[in-house]
PyMOL Python script that loads the backbone (N, CA, C, O; Angstrom):
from pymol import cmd

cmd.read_pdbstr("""\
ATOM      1  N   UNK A   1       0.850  -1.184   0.000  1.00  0.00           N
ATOM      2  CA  UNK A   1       0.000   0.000   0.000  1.00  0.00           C
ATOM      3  C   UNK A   1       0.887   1.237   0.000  1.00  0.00           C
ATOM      4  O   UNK A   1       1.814   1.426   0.789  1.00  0.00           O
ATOM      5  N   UNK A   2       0.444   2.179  -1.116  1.00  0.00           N
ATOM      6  CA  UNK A   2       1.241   3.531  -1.151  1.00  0.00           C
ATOM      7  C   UNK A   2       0.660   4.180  -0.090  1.00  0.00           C
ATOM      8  O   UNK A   2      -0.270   3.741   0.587  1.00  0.00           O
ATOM      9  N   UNK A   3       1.558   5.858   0.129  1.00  0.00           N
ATOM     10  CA  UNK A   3       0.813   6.497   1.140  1.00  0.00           C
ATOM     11  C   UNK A   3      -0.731   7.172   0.505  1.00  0.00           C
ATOM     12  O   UNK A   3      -1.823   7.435   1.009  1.00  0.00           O
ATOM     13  N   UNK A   4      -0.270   7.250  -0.552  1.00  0.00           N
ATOM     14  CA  UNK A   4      -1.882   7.931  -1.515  1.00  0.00           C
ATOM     15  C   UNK A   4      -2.749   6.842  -1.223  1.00  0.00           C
ATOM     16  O   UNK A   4      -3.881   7.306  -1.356  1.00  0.00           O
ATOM     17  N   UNK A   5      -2.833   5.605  -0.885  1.00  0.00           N
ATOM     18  CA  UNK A   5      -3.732   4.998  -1.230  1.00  0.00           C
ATOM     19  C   UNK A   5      -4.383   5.170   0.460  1.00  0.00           C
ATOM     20  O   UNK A   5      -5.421   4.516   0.564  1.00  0.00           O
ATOM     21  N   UNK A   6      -4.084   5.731   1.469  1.00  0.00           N
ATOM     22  CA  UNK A   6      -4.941   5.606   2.896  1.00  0.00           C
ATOM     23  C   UNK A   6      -5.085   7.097   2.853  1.00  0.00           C
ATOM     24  O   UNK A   6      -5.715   7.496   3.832  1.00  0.00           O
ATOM     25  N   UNK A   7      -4.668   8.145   1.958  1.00  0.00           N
ATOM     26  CA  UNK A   7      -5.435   9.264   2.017  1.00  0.00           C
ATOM     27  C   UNK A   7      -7.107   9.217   2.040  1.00  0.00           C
ATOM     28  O   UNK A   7      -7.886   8.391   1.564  1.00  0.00           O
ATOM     29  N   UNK A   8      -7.277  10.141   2.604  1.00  0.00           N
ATOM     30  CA  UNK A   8      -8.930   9.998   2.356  1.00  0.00           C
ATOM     31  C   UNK A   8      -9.401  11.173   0.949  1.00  0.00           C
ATOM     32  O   UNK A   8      -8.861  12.242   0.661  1.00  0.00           O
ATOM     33  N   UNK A   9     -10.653  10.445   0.238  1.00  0.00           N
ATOM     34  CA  UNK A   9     -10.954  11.257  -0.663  1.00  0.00           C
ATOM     35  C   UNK A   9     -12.269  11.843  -0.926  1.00  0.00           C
ATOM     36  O   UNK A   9     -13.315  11.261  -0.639  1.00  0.00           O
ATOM     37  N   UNK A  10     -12.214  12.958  -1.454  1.00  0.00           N
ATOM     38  CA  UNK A  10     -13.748  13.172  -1.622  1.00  0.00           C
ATOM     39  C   UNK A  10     -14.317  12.438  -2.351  1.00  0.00           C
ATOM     40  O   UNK A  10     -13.765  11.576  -3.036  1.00  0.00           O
ATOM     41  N   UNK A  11     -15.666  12.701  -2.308  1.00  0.00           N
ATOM     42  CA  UNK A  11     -16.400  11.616  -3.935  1.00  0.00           C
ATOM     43  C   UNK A  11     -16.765  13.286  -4.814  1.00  0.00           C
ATOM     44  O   UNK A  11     -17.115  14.421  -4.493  1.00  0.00           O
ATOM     45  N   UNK A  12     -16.460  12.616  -5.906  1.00  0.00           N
ATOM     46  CA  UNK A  12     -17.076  13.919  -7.162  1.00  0.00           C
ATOM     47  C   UNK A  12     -18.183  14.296  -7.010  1.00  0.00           C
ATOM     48  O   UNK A  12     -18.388  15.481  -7.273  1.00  0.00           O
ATOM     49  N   UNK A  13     -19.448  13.369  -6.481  1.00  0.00           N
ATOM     50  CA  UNK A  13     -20.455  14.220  -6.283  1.00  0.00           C
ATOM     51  C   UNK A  13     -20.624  15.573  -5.654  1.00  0.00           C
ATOM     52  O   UNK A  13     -21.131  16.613  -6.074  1.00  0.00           O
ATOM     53  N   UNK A  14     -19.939  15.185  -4.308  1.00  0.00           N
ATOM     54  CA  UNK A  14     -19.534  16.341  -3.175  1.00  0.00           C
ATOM     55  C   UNK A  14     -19.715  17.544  -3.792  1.00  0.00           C
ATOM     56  O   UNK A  14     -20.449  18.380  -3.266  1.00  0.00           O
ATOM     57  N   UNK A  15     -18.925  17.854  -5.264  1.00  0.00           N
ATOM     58  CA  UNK A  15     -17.972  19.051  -5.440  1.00  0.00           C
ATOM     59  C   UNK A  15     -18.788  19.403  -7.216  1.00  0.00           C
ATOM     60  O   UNK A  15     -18.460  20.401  -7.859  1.00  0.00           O
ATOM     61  N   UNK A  16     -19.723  18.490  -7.684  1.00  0.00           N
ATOM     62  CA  UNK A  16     -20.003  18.352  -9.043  1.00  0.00           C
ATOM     63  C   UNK A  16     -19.194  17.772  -9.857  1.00  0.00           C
ATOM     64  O   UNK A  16     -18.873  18.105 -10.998  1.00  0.00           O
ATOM     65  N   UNK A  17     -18.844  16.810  -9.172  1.00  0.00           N
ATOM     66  CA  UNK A  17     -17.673  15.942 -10.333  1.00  0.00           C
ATOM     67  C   UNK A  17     -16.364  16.972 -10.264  1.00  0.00           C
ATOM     68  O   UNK A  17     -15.456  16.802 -11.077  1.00  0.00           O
ATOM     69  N   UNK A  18     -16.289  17.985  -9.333  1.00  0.00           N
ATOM     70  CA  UNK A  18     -14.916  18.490  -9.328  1.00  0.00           C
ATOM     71  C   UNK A  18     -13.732  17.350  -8.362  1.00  0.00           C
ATOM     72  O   UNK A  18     -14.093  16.198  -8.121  1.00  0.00           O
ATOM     73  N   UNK A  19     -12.879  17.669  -8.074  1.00  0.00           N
ATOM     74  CA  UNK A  19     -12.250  16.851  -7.167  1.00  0.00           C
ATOM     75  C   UNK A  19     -12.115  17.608  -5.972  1.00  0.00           C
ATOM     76  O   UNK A  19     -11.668  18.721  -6.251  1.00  0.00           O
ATOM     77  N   UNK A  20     -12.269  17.498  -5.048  1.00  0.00           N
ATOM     78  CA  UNK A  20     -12.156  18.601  -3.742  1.00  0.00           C
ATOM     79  C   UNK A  20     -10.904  18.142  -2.870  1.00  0.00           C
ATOM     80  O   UNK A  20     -10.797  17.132  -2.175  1.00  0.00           O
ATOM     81  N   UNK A  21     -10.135  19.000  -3.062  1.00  0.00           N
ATOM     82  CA  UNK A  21      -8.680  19.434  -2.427  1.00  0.00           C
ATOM     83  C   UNK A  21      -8.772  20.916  -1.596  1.00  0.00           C
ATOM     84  O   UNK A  21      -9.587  21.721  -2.046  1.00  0.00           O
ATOM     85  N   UNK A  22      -8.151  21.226  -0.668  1.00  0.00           N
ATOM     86  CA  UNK A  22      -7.883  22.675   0.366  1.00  0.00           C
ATOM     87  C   UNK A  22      -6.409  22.335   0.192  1.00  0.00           C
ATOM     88  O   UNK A  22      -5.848  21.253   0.015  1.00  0.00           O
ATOM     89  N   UNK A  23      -5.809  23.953   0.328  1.00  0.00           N
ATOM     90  CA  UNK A  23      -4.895  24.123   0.500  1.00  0.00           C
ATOM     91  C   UNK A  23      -4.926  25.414   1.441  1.00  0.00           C
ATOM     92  O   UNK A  23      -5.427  26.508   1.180  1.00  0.00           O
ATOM     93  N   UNK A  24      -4.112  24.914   2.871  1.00  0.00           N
ATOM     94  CA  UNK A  24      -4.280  25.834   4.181  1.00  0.00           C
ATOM     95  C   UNK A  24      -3.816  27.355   3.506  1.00  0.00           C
ATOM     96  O   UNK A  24      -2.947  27.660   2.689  1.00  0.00           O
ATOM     97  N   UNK A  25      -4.699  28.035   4.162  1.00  0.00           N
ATOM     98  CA  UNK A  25      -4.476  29.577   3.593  1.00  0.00           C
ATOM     99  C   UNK A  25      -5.208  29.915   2.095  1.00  0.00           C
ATOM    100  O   UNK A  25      -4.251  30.391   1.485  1.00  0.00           O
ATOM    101  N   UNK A  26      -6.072  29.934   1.389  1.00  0.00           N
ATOM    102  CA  UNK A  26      -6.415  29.786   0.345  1.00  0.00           C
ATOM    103  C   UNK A  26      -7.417  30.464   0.504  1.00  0.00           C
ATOM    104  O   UNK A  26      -8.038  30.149   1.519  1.00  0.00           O
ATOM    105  N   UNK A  27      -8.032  31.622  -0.327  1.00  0.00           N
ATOM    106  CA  UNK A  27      -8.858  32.537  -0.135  1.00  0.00           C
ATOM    107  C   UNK A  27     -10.805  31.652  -0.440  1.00  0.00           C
ATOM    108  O   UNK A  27     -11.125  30.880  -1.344  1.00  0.00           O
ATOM    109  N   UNK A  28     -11.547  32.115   0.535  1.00  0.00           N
ATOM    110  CA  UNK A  28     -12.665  31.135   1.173  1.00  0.00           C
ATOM    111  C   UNK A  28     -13.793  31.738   0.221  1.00  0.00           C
ATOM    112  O   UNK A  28     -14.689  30.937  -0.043  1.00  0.00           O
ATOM    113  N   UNK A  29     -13.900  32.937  -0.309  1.00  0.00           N
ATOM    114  CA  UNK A  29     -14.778  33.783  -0.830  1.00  0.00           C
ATOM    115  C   UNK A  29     -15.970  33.035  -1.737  1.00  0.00           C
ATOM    116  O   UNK A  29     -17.190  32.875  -1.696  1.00  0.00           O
ATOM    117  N   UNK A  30     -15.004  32.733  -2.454  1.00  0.00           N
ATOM    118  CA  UNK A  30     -15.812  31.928  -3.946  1.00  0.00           C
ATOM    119  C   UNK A  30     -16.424  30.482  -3.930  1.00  0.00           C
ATOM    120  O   UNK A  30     -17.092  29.886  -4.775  1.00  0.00           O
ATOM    121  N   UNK A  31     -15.869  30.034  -2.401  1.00  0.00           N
ATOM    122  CA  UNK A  31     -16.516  28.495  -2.397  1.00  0.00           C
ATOM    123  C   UNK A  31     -18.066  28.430  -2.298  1.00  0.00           C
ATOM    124  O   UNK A  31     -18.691  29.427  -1.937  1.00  0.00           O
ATOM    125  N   UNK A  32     -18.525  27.577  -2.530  1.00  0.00           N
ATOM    126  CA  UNK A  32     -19.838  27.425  -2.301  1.00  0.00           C
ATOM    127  C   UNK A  32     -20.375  26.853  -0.965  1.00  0.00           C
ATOM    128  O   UNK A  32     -19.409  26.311  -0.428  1.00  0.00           O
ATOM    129  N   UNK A  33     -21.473  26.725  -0.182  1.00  0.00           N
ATOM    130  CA  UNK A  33     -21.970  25.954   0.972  1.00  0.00           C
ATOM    131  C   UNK A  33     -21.434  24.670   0.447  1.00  0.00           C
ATOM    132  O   UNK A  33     -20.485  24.178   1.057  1.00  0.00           O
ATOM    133  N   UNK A  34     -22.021  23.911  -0.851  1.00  0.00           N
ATOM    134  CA  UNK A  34     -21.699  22.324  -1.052  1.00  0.00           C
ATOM    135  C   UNK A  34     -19.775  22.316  -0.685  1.00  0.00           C
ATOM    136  O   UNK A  34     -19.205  21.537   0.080  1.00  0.00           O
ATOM    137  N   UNK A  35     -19.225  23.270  -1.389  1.00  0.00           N
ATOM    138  CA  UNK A  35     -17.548  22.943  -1.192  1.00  0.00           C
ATOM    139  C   UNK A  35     -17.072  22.980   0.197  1.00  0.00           C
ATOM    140  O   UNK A  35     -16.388  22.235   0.899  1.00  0.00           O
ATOM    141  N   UNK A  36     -17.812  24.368   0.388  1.00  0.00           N
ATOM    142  CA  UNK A  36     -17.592  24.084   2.099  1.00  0.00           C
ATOM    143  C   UNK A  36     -17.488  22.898   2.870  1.00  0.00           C
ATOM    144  O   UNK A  36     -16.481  22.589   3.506  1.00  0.00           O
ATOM    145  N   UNK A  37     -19.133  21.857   2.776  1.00  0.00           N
ATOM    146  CA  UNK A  37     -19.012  20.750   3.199  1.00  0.00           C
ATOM    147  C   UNK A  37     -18.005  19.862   2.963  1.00  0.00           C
ATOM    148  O   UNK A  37     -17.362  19.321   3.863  1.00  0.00           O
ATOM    149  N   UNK A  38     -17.754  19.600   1.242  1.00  0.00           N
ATOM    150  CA  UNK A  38     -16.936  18.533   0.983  1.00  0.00           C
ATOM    151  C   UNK A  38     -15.660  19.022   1.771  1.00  0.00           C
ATOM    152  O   UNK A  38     -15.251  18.275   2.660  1.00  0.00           O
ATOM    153  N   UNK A  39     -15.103  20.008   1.570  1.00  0.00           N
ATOM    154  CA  UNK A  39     -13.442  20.629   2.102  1.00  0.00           C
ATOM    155  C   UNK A  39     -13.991  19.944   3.877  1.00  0.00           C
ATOM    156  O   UNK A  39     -13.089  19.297   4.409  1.00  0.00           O
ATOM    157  N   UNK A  40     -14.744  20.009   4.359  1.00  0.00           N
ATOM    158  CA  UNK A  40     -14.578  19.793   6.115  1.00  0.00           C
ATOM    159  C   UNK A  40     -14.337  18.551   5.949  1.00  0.00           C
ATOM    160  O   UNK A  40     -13.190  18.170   6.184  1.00  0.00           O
ATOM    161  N   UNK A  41     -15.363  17.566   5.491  1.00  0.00           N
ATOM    162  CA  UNK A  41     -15.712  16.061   5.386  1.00  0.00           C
ATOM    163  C   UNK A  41     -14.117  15.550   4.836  1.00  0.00           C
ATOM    164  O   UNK A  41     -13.648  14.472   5.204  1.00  0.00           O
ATOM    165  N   UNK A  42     -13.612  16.191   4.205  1.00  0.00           N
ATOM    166  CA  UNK A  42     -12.375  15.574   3.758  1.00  0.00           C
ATOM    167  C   UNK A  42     -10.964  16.561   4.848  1.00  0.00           C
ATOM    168  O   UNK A  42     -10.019  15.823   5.125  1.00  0.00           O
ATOM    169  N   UNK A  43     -10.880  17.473   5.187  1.00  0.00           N
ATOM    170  CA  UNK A  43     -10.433  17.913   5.809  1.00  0.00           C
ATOM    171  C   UNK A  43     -10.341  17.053   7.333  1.00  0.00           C
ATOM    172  O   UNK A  43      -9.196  17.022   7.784  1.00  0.00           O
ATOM    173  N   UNK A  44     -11.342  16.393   8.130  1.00  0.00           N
ATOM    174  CA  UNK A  44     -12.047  15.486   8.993  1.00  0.00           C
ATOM    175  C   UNK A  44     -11.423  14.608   9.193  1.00  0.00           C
ATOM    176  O   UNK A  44     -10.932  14.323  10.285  1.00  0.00           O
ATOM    177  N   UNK A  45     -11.250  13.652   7.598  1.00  0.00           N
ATOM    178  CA  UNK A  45     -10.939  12.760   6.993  1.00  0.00           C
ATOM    179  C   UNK A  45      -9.527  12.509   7.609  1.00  0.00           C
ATOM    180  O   UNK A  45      -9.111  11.529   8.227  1.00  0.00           O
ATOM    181  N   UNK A  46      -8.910  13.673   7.265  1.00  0.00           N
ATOM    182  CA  UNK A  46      -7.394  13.711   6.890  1.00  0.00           C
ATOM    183  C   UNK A  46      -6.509  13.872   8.637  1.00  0.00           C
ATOM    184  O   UNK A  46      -5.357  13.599   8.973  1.00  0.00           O
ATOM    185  N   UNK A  47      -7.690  14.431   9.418  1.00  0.00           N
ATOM    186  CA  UNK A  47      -7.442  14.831  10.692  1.00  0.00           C
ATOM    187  C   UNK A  47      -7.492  13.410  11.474  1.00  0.00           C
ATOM    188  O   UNK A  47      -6.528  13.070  12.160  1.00  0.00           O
ATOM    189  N   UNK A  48      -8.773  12.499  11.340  1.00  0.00           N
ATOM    190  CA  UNK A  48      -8.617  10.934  11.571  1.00  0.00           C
ATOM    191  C   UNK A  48      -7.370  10.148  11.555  1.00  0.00           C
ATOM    192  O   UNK A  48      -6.742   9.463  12.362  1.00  0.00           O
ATOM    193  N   UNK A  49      -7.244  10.541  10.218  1.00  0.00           N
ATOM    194  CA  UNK A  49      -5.907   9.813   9.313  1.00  0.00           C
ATOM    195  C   UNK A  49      -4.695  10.097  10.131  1.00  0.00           C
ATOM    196  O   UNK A  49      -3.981   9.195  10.567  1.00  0.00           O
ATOM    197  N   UNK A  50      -4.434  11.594  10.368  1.00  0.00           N
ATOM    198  CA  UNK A  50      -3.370  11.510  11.184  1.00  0.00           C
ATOM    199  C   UNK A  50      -3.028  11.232  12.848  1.00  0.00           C
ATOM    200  O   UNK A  50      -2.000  10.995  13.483  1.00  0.00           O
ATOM    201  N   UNK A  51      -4.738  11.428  13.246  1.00  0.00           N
ATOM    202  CA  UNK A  51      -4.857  10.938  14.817  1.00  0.00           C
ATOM    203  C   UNK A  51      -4.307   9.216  14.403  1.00  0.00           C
ATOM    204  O   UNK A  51      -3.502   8.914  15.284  1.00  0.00           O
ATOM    205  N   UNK A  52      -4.369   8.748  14.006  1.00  0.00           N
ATOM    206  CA  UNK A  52      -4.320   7.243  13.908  1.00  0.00           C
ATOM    207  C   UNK A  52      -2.986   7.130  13.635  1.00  0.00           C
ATOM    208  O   UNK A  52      -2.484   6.151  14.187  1.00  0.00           O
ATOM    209  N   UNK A  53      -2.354   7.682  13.080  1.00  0.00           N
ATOM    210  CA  UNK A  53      -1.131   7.609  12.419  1.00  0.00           C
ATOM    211  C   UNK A  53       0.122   7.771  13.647  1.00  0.00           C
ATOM    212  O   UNK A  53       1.192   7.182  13.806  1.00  0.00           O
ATOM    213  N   UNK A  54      -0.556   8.836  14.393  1.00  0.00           N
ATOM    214  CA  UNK A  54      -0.156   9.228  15.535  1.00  0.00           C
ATOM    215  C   UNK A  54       0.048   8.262  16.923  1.00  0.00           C
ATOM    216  O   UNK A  54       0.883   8.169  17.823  1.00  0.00           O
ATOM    217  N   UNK A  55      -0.913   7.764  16.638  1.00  0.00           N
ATOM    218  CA  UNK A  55      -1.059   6.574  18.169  1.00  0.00           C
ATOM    219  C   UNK A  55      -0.383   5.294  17.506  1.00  0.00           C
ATOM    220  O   UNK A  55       0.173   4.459  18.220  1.00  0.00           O
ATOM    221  N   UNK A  56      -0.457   5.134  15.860  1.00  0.00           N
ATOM    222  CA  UNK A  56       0.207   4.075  16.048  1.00  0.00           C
ATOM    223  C   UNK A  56       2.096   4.512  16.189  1.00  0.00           C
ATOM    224  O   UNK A  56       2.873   3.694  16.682  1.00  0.00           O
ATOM    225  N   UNK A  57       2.419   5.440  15.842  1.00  0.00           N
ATOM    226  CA  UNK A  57       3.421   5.924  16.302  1.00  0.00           C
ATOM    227  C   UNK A  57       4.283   5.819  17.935  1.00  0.00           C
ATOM    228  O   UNK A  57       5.372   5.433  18.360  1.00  0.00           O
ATOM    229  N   UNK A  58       3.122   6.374  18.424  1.00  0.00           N
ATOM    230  CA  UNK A  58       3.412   6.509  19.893  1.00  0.00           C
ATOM    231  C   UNK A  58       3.024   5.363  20.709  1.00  0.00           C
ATOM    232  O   UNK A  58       3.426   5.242  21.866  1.00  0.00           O
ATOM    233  N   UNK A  59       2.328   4.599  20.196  1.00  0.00           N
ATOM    234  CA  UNK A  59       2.603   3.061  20.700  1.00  0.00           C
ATOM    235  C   UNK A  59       3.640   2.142  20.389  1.00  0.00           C
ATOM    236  O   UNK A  59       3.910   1.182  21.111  1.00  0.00           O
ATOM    237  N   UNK A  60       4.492   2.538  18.847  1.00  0.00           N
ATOM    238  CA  UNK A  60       5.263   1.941  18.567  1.00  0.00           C
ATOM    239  C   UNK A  60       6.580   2.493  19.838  1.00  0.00           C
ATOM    240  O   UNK A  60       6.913   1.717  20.734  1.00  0.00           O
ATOM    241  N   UNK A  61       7.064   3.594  19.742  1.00  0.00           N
ATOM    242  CA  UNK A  61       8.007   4.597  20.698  1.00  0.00           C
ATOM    243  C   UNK A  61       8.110   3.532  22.079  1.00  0.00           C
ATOM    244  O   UNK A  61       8.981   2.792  22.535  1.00  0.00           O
ATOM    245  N   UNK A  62       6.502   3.958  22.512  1.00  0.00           N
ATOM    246  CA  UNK A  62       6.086   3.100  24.300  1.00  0.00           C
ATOM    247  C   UNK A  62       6.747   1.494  24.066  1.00  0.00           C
ATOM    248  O   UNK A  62       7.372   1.095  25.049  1.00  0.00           O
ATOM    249  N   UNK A  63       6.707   0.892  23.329  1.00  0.00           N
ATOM    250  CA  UNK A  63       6.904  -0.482  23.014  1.00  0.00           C
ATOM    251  C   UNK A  63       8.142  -0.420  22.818  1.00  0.00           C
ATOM    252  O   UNK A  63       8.626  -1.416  23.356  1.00  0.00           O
ATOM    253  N   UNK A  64       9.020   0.257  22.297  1.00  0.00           N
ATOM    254  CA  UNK A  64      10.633  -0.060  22.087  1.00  0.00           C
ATOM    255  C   UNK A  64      11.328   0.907  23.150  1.00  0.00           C
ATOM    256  O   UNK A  64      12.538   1.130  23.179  1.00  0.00           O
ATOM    257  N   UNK A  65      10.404   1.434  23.998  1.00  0.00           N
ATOM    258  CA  UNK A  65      10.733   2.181  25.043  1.00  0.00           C
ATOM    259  C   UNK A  65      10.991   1.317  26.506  1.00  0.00           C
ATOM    260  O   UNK A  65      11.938   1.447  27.281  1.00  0.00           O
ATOM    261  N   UNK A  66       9.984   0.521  26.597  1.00  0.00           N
ATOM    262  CA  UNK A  66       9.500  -0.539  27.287  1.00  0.00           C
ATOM    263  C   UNK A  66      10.592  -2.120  27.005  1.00  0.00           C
ATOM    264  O   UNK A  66      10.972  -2.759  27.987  1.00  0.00           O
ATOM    265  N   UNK A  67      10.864  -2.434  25.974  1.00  0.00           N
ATOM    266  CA  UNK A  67      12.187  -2.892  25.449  1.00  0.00           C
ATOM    267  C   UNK A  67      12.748  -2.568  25.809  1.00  0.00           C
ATOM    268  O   UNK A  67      12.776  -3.251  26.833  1.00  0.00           O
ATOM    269  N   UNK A  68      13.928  -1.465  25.961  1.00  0.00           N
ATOM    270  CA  UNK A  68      14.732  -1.536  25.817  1.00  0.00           C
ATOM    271  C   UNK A  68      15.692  -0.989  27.585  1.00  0.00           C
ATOM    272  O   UNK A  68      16.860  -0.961  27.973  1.00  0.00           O
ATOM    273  N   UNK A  69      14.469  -0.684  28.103  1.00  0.00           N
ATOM    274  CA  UNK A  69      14.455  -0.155  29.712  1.00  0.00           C
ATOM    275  C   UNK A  69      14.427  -1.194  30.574  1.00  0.00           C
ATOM    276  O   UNK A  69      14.381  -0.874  31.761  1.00  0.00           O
ATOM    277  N   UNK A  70      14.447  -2.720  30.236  1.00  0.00           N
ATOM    278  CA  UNK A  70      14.427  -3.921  31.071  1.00  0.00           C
ATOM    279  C   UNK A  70      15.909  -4.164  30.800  1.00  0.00           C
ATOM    280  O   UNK A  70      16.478  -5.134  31.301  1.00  0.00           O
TER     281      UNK A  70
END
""", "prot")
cmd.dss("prot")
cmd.show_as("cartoon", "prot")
cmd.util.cbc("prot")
cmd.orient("prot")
């Protein structure tokens, strides 16, 4: 598994068959309510993705921490 492949993605509907990507700092004006949604729902997404990414991290750390202290 690549790292692209556990990204999370929008669906085209979301956006009208656009693809919905944010890029932090990016002027908000012109989006629509629907983009709005898709940008959170995938924004959400991506925030999951890295809580998880995170604990398995820091469980890995605790575990070779725990190793290596006996």
């Amino acid at each position: 598994m690549t790292d692209d492949e556990d990204r999370p993605r929008a669906s085209g509907k979301a956006l009208g068959d656009k693809a919905a990507s944010h890029e932090i700092g990016q002027p908000l004006d012109t989006l629509s309510v629907a983009e709005f949604d898709a940008r959170i729902a995938l924004l959400r997404a991506e925030i999951e993705r890295l809580e998880t990414a995170r604990a398995a991290k820091a469980a890995s750390l605790a575990a070779a921490d725990a190793f290596f202290k006996k």
